[in-house]
C-alpha positions in Angstrom: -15.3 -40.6 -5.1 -14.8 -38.4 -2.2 -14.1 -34.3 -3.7 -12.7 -31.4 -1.7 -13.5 -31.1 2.7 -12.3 -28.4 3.3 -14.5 -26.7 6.0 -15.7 -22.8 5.5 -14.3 -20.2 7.4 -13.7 -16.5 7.1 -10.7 -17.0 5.1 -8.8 -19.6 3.3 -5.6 -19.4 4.9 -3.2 -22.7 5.2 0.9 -23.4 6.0 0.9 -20.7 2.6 0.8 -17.9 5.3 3.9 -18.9 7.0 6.1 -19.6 4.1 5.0 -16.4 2.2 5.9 -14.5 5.8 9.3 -15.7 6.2 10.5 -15.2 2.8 8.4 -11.7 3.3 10.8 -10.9 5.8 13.8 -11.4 3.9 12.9 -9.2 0.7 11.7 -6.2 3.5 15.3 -6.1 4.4 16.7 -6.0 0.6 14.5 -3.4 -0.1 15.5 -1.5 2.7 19.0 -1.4 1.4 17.9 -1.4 -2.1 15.9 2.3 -1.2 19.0 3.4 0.7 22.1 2.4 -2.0 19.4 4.1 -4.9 19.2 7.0 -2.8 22.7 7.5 -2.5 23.3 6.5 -5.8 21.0 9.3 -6.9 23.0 11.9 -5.0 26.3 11.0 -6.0 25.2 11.5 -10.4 23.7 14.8 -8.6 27.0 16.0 -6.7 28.8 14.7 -10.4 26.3 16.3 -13.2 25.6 20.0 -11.4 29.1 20.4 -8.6 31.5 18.4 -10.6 32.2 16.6 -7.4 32.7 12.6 -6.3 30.2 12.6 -3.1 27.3 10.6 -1.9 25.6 13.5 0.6 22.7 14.8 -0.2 22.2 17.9 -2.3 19.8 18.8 -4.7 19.5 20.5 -8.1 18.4 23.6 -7.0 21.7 25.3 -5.5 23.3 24.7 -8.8 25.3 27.7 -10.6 25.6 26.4 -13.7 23.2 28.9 -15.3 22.8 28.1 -19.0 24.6 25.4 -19.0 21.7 23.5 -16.7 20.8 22.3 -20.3 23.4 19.5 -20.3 23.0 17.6 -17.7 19.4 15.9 -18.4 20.1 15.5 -22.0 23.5 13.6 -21.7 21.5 11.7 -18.5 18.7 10.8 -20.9 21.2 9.8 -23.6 22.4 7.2 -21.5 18.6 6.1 -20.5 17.9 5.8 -24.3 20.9 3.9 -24.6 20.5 1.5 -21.7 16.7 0.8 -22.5 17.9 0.2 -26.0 20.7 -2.2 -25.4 20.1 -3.2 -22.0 16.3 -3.6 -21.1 13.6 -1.4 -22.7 11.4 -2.5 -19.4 13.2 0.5 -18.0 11.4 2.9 -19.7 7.9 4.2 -17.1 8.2 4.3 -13.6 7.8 1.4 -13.2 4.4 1.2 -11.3 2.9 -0.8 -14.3 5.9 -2.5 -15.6 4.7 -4.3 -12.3 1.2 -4.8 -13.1 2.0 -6.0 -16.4 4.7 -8.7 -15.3 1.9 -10.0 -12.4 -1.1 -9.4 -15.1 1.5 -11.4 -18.0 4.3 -13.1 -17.1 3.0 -15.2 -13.7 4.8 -12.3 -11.7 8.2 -13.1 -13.1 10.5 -10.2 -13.5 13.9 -10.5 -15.4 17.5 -10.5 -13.3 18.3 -7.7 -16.0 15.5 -5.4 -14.9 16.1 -5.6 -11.4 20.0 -4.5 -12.5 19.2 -1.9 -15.4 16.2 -0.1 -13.4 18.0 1.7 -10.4 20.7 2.6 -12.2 18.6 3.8 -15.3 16.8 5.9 -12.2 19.9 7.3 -10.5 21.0 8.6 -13.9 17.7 10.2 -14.8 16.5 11.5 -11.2 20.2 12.3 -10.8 20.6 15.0 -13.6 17.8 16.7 -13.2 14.6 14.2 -14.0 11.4 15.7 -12.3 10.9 11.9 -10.8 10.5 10.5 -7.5 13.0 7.7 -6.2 10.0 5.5 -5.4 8.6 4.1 -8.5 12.2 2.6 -9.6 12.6 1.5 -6.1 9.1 0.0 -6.2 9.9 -1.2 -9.3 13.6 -2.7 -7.9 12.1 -4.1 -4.6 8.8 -6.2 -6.7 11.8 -7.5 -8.8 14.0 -8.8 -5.6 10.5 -10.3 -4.5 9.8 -12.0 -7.9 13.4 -13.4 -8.4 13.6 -14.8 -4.7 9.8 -16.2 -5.3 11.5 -17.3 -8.7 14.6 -19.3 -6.7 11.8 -20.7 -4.2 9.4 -23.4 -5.4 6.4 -21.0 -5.6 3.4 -20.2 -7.6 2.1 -17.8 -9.7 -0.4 -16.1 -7.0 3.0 -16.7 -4.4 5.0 -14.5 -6.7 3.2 -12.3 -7.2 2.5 -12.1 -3.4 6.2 -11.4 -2.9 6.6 -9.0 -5.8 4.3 -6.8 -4.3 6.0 -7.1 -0.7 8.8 -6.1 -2.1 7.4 -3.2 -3.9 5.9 -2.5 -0.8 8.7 -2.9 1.3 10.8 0.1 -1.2 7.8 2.6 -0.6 8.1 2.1 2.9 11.8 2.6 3.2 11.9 5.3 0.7 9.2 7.7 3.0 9.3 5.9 6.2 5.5 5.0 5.6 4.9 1.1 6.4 1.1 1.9 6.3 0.7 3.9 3.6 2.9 1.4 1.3 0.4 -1.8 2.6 -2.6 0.7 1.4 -1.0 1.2 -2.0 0.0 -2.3 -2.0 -4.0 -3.6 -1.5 -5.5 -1.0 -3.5 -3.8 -1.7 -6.3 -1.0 -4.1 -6.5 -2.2 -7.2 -5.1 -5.6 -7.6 -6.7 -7.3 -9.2 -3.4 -7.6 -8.8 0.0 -6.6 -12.0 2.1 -4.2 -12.5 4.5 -2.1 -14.8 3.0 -1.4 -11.7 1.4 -1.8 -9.5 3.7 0.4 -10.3 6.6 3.9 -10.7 4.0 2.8 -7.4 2.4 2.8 -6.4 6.0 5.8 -7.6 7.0 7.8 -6.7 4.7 6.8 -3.1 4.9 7.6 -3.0 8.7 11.3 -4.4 8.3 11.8 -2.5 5.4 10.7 0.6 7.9 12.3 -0.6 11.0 16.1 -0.9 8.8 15.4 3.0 7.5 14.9 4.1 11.0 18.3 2.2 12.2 20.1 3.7 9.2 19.0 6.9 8.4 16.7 7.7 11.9 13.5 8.1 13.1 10.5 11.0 12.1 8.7 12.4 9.4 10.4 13.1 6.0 8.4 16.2 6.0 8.0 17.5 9.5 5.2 20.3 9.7 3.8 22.3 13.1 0.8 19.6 13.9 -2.6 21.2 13.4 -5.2 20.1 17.0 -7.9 21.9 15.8 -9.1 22.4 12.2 -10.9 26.1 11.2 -14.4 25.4 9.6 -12.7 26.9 6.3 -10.8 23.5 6.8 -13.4 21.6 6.5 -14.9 23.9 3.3 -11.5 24.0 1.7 -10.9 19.9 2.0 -14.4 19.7 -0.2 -13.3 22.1 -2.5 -9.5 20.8 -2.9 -10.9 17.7 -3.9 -12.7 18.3 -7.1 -9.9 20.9 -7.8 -7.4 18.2 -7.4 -9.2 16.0 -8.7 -9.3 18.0 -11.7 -5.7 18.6 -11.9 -5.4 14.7 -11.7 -7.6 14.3 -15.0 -5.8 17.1 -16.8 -2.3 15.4 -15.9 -3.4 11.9 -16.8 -4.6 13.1 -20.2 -1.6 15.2 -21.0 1.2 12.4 -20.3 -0.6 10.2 -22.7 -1.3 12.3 -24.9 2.2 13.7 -25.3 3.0 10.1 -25.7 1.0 9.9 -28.3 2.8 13.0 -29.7 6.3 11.0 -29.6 4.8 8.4 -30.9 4.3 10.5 -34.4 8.1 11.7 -34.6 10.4 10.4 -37.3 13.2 9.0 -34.7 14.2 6.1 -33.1 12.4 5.9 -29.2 15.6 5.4 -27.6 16.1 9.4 -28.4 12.8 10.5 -27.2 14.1 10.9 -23.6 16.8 13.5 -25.0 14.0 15.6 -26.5 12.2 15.0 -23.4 15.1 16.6 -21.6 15.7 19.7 -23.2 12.4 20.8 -21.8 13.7 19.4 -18.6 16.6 21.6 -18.5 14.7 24.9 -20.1 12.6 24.5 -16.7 15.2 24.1 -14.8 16.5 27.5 -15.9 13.4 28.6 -14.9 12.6 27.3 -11.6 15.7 25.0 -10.4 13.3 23.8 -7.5 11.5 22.0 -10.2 14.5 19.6 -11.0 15.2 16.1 -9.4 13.1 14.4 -6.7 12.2 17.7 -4.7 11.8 16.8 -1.3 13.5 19.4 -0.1 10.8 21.5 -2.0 7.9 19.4 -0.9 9.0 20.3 2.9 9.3 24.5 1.9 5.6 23.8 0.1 4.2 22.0 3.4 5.6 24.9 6.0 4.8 27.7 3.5 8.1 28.7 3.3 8.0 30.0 -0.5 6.1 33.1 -1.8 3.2 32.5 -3.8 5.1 33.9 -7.1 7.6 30.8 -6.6 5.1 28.6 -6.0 2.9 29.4 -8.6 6.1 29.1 -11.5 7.2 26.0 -9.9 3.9 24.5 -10.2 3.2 25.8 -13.6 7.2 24.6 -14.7 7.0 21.1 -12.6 3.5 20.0 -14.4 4.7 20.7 -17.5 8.4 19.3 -17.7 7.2 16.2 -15.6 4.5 15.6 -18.2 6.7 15.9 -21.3 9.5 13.7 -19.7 7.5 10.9 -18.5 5.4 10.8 -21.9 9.4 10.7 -23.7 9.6 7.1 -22.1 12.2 8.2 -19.6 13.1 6.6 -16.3 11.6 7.6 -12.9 8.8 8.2 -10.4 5.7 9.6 -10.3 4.6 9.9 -5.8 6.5 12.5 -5.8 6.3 14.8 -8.5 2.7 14.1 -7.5 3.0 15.3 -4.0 4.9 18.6 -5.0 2.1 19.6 -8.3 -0.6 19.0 -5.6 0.8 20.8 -3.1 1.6 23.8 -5.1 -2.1 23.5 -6.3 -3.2 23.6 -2.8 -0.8 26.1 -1.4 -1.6 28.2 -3.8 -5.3 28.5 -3.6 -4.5 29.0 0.2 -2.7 32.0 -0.3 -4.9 33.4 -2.5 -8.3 32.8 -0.6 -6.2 33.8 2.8 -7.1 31.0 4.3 -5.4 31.2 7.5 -3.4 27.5 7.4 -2.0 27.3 3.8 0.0 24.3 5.1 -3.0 22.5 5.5 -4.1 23.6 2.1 -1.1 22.2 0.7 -1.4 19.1 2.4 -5.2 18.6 1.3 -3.9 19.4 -2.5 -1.2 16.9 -2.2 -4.0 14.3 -1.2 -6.4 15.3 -3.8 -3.8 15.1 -7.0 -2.5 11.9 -5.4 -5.8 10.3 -4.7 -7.2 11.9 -8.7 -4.3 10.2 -10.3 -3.7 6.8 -8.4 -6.9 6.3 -7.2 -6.3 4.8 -4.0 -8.5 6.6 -1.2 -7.2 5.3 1.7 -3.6 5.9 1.0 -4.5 9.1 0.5 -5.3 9.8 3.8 -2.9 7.8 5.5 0.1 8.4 3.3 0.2 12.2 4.3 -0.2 12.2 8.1 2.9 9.7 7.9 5.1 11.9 5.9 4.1 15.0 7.9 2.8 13.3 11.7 0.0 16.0 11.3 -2.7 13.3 12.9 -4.7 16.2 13.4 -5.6 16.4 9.8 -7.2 12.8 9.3 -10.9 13.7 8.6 -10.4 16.9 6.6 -8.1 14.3 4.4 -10.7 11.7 4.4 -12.8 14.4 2.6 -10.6 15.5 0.3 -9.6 11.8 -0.8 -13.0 10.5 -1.4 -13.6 13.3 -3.4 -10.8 13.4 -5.5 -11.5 9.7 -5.9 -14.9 9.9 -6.6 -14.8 12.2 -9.4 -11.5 10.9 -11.2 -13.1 7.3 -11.5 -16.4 9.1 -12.6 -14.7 11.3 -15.3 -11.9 8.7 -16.3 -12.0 5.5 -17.7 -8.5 4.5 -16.2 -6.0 6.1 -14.4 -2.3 7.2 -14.8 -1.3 3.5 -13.1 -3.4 1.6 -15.6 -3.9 3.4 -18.8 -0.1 2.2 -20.1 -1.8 -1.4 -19.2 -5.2 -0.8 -21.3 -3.0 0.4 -23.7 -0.6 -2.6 -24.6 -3.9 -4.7 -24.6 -4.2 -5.3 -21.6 -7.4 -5.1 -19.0 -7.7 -5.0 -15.5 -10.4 -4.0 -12.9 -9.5 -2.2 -9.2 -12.7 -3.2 -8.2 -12.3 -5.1 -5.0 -15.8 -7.6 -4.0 -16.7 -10.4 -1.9 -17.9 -13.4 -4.9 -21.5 -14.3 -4.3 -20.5 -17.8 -4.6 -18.4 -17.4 -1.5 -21.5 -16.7 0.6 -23.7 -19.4 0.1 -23.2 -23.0 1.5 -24.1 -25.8 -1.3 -26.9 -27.2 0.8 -28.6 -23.7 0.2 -28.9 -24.9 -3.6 -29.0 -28.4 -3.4 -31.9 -30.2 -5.5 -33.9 -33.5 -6.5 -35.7 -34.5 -9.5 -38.9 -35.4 -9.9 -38.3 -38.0 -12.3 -36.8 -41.1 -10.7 -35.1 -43.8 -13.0 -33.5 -47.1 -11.6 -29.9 -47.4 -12.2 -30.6 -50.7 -13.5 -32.9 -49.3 -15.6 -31.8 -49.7 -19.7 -30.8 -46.5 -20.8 -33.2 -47.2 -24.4 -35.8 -47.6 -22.0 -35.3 -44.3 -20.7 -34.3 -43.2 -23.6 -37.7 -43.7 -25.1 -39.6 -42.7 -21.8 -38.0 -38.9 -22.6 -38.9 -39.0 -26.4 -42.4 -40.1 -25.5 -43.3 -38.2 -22.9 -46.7 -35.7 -23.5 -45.2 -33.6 -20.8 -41.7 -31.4 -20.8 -39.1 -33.5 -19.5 -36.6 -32.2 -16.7 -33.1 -31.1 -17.8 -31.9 -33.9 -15.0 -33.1 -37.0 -14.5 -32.4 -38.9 -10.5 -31.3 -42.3 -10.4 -32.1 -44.5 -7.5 -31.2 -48.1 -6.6 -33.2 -51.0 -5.6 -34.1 -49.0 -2.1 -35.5 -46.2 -3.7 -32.1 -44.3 -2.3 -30.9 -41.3 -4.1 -27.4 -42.8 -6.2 -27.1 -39.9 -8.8 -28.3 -37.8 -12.0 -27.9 -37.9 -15.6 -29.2 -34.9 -18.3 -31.7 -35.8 -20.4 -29.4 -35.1 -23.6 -26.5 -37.3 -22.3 -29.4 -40.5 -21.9 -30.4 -39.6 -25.1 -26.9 -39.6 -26.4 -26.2 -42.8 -24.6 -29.3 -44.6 -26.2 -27.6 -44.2 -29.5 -24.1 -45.3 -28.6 -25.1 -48.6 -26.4 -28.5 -49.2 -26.3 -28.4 -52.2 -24.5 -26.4 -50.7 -21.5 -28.0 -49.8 -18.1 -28.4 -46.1 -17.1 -25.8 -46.4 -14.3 -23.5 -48.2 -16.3 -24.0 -45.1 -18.5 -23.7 -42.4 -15.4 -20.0 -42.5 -15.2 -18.5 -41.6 -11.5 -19.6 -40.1 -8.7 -18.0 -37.8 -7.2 -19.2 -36.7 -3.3 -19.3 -33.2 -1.6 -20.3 -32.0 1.7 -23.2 -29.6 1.9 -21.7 -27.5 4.2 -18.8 -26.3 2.1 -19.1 -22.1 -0.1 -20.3 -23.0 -3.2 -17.3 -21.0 -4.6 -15.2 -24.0 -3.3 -17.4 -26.6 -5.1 -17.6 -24.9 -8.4 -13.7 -24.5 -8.8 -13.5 -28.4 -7.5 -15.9 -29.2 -10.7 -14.1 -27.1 -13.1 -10.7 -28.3 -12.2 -12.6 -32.3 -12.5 -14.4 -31.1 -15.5 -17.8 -32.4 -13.9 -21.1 -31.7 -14.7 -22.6 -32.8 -11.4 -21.4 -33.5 -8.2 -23.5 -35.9 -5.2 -24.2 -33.7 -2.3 -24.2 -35.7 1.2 -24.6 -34.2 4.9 -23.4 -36.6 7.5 -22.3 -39.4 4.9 -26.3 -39.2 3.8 -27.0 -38.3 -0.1 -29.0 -35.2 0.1 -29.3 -34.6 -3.5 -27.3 -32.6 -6.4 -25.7 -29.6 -7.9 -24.8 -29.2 -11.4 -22.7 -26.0 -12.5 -26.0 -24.3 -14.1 -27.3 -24.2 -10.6 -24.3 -22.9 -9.0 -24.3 -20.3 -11.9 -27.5 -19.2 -10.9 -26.3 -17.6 -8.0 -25.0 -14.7 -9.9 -28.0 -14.0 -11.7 -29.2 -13.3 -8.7 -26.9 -11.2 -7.2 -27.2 -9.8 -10.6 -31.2 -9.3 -10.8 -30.2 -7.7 -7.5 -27.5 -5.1 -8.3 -29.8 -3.8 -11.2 -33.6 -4.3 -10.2 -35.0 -0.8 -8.2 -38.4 -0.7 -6.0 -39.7 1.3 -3.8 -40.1 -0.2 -0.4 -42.2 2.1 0.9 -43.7 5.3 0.5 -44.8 8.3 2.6 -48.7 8.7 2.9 -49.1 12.4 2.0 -46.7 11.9 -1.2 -46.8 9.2 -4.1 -44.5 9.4 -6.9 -45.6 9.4 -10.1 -44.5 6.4 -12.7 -44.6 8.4 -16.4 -48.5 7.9 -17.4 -50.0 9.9 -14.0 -50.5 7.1 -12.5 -49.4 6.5 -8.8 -46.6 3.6 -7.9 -49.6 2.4 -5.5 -51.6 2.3 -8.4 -49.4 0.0 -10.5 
């Protein structure tokens, strides 16, 4: 029997890629006009809850003159959240990053038709009156779903849905910030869970028509235009070092506090759908306080970024934004977290600016904003990317690469999990972001192939051989070869399973008792032939190269290829060593000496 031919390559990409692509295409363009209609939708409960007015321009929270009274609109908006997730869909509750994970991790990357329904206008309502949320998490959330159900409609697979769930969630970050890149970074980092590009080039393409409709609609630039920076002060480089532990920092002490104010709703005496009421009463205290600190906050973001607010603002609106942000998402409300995350970091950064004089505190901002975003998500590249597109400031790049890595670096050291995937650990749930090529995938079969020095005749009796392996004085190998009449290499049995045979039909012949034989080419990853076994529940498989029998694999063999990647992951030497110095080992002794 002949098994799987397909030839190595690079990558295993097939007609997948072009199917995947086109429908790719399509759920960029929903989510372009999914981002847009949730914007507007978020403006209009805005115009309704704080200027009593039917309109869909934009206008934020902050101009509002209802003084006192800013109280009421985020408790009646999270009334009507608690309501909706309690009667409508509790998947609402989050924002909705890993509500995404969960249904790819769970549910083979199938998202209900209700969430896709109840999540943007659960997020309009909450965002709209005053939430301290981003757009983009329900629109992320919104666009996977559009990608699910279309991949649901089509005749797909699990690995193709979720393929086009994260398109699509790609496709909303990218039309809510006009940042294609960024949103394919986010997307491989952590949606996806591989990098190929049969996922790839949909995640791609979906971002860039979800980007190219914005720019037709709403036009073309940065969503927060700043004076670009062409040459970077020493201090720069000195401030992007020190910005990222600080953020980094800020990220840990943010991820700890949602949860564990989650942990403190958990404990109260009511029913969940009313923790987002609670939830907003410290919402609207803070937005008595600083009413820059309510709703999405872009237009804040941009005063941060050109240093347009005086450091006692800044320094109450990060201190008011952290804290009502934290208790609201921890309620189990509806919305975002990019941006709060963008305005707390660039406070944070802004703010040190100031202080230290530094004589760019945009830049200072900017590199907070990277540091908190890379400390809590984790994603180092869309860090650096993901503010040069919402700001064009190219001339930032490597002070941002600095900061990132950081920040990234000493979140993952100090935390277990981040803000993304904590929520998933919780509800029993692992996952790993740990991206690697298998070792499997990098070895041809023929580099393992073997023979056995004990050669039986397939017409030999199996009692025969049987009692050959019981009597022998010497250890007999776990596989024994067959070979026909020619002394040509047939096939291989374990010594257990002749043993076994013996006692079920003594009189039969060994290949009678071999069962079929199933052929592989030696020049295919070893990865390949391992799945092929699996999926033919084989112990063996008959290795030929050009049509000749070359020998065997069995799965322990294949298996061993790990334990030696593993052996080499662990195991530490010393290569060399410089003449004048020799380390010592522990009992005086040299390394030389040992």
């Amino acid at each position: 029997m002949q098994g799987h031919t397909t030839r190595a390559g690079d990558f295993t990409t097939n007609g997948q890629i072009v199917r995947l692509s086109g429908a790719a295409v399509l759920v960029g363009a929903a989510c372009a006009v999914i981002a847009i209609a949730l914007l507007k939708a978020i403006y209009l409960v805005t115009n309704i809850a704080f200027f009593h007015r039917l309109s869909f321009q934009y206008v934020t929270p902050t101009d509002n003159h209802l003084g006192v009274f800013t109280l009421l609109p985020p408790i009646i908006g999270a009334l009507a959240i608690g309501f909706i997730a309690r009667f409508g869909s509790e998947k609402i509750r989050g924002h909705g990053i890993p509500e995404a994970i969960e249904a790819m991790l769970v549910n083979g990357s199938k998202v209900q038709p209700k969430v896709a329904f109840w999540k943007p206008i659960s997020a309009a309502i909450s965002i709209g009156s005053g939430g301290p949320f981003g757009a983009e998490g329900p629109i992320i959330m919104t666009g996977g779903s559009f990608g699910s159900l279309l991949g649901q409609w089509l005749h797909t697979s699990s690995i193709e849905r979720r393929i086009l769930l994260v398109a699509g969630a790609a496709g909303g970050m990218s039309a809510t910030f006009s940042a294609p890149v960024s949103a394919v970074l986010f997307a491989v980092e952590l949606l996806v869970f591989e990098f190929k590009p049969r996922s790839l080039v949909p995640i791609a393409l979906a971002s860039s028509v979800a980007d190219v409709i914005r720019i037709a609609w709403i036009g073309p630039g940065p969503i927060f235009p700043v004076p670009s920076l062409h040459t970077i002060p020493y201090i720069g480089y000195g401030a992007s070092v020190g910005l990222g532990f600080v953020g980094s920092l800020a990220a840990i002490v943010l991820t700890r506090s949602i949860y564990g104010m989650e942990d403190l709703f958990r404990k109260l005496p009511v029913h969940w759908m009313w923790w987002p009421a609670l939830g907003a009463m410290a919402i609207g205290l803070g937005g008595i306080v600083s009413p820059r600190a309510l709703g999405v906050g872009y237009d804040t973001i941009a005063a941060v970024l050109n240093t347009q607010l005086s450091l006692h603002t800044v320094l109450i609106l990060l201190v008011v934004k952290a804290l009502i942000w934290v208790i609201a998402l921890g309620s189990g409300t509806s919305g975002g977290i990019l941006a709060p995350i963008l305005l707390i970091g660039g406070c944070l950064g802004e703010a040190l600016g100031v202080v230290m004089h530094a004589p760019h505190p945009g830049l200072w901002a900017l590199l907070g904003m990277s540091a908190v975003f890379s400390g809590v998500t984790r994603t180092p590249f869309t860090s650096v990317i993901f503010p040069i597109e919402l700001t064009h400031d190219f001339g930032a790049l490597l002070p941002l690469l600095i900061t990132s890595c950081i920040a990234t670096g000493t979140s993952a050291f100090v935390l277990r999990r981040s803000i993304l995937t904590e929520r998933i650990a919780r509800r029993g749930l692992h996952l790993t972001r740990e991206y690697s090529v298998d070792p499997l995938e990098m070895h041809l079969v023929r580099e393992i192939v073997s023979r056995s020095d004990v050669k039986v005749s397939v017409q030999a009796p199996v009692r025969h051989v049987a009692k050959l392996i019981l009597e022998s004085q010497t250890e007999m190998p776990t596989w024994i070869e067959l070979v026909d009449t020619s002394n040509h290499f047939v096939g291989a049995m374990q010594s257990t399973a002749i043993l076994h045979s013996a006692k079920r039909d003594p009189s039969r012949t060994i290949g009678a008792c071999m069962g079929r034989v199933v052929e592989m080419a030696a020049d295919l990853p070893v990865k390949r032939v391992l799945d092929f076994m699996i999926q033919e529940d084989l112990e063996w498989v008959r290795i030929n190269d050009e049509q000749q029998p070359i020998g065997f694999v069995s799965v322990q063999q294949l298996l061993k290829l790990r334990e030696r990647y593993l052996q080499e992951e662990q195991h530490r030497q010393r290569t060399f060593s410089l003449p004048w110095w020799q380390p010592t080992i522990g009992d005086g002794s040299t390394v030389q000496d040992a």
